[in-house]
N, C-alpha and C positions, 0 to 999 in steps of 0.2 A: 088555198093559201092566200095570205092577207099580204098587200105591199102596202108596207108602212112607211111614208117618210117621216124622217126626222129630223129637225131643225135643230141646228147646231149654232150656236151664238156666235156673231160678228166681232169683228177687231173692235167696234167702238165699249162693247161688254169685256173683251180682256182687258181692256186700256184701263175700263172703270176700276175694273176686279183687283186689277193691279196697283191703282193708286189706291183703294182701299186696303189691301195689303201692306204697304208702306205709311199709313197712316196709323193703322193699329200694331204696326214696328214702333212706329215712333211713340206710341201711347205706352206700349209694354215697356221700352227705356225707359221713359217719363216715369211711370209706376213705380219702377225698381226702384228710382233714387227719392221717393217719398216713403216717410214709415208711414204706412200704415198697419203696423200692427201684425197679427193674426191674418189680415185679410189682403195683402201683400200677394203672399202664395195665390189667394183663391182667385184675385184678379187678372194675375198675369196665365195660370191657367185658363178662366174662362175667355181671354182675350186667342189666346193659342187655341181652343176647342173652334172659334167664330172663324180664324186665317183658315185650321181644318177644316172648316164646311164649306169655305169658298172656293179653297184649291182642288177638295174632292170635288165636288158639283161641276164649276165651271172649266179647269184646268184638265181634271180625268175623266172629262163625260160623262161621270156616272147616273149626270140629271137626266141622260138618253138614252141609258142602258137599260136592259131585260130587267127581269122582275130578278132573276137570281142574284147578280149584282148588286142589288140593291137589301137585298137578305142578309147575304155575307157583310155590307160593309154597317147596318145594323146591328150584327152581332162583333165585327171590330169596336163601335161605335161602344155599345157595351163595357166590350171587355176596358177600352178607354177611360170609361166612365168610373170603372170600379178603379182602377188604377188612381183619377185624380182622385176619388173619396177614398183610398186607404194613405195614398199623399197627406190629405186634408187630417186625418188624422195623427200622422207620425207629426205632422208640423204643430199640433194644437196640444199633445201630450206630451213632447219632449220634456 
């Protein structure tokens, strides 16, 4: 049997993580109130997919978890994925 440690990020990485998060808040307002078009949606989506990889990773551990957890949120990751591209569509065909 293997003893693994596993190093878990310091207060000064959620400080980071955090004011990163509140940056790309402030960026997705900022977005909303410029037309850009068509690409309006895809931005403030891919700005929300970035906040999701930093709060999964550093907030919910999952950067330290087993291998199964990291399968499962894979295939959430996925199922996300399909969601913003049929988004992407209902907004481009209206």
């Amino acid at each position: 049997m293997e003893n693994h440690v596993k190093k878990h990020p310091g207060y000064s990485t959620y400080i980071f993580v955090w004011l990163a998060l509140l940056a790309f808040t402030s960026i997705t307002v900022t977005v909303a109130g410029i037309d850009l078009g068509n690409y309006t949606m895809l931005v403030a989506l891919g700005i929300a997919a970035i906040k999701s990889v930093l709060v999964i990773n550093i907030f919910m551990h999952i950067k330290y978890e087993e291998k199964i957890f990291k399968v499962f949120l894979l295939l959430s990751l996925f199922t996300l994925l399909s969601i913003f591209i049929l988004t992407l569509f209902d907004i481009i065909y209206r």
